[in-house]
N, C-alpha and C positions, 0 to 999 in steps of 0.2 A: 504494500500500500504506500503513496507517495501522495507529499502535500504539496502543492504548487502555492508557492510565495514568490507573486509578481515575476511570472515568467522560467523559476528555475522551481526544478523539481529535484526537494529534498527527502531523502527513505524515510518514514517514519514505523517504527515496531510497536507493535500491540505489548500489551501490558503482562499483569499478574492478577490480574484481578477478573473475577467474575469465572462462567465455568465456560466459557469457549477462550480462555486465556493463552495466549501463542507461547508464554514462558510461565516457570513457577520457581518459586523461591527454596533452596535447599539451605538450611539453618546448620552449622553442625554445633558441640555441645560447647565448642569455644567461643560463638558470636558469628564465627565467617559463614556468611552470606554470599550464594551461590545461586544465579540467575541462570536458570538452562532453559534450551527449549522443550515444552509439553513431550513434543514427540517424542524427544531424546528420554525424557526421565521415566516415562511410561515403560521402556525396553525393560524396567525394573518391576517384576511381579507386583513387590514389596511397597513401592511408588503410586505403581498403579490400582493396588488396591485400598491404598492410603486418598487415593485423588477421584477413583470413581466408585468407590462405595455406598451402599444405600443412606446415605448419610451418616453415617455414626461417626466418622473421622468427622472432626471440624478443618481438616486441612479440604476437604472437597469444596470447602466456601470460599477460604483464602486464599484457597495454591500456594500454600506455606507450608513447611513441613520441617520440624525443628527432630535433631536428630540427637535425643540428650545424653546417649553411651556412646556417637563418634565424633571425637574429636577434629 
């Protein structure tokens, strides 16, 4: 997707937020914040059961996913 401002057309990336989200947030237990894309983090069972479960995860709302035993 690309924004046109006055003639030049700059990329601009979807978010984290909401559930058609193009990237999600990988938290590890030290602070570091890890922005990957959906696609990529889904290859993970573990990710993707965390992101598309029948809601019980709250990461399915945020596309956050704080991982508190990897460093």
């Amino acid at each position: 997707m690309k924004e046109d401002k006055g003639g030049e057309e700059e990329p601009r990336y979807g978010g984290c937020e909401g559930p058609d989200a193009m990237y999600v947030k990988l938290i590890s237990s030290d602070g570091h914040e890890f922005i990957v894309k959906r696609e990529h983090a889904l290859t993970s069972g573990t990710i993707k059961a965390m992101l598309s479960g029948p809601g019980q995860f709250s990461e399915n709302e945020t596309n956050e996913i704080i991982f508190r035993e990897i460093p």
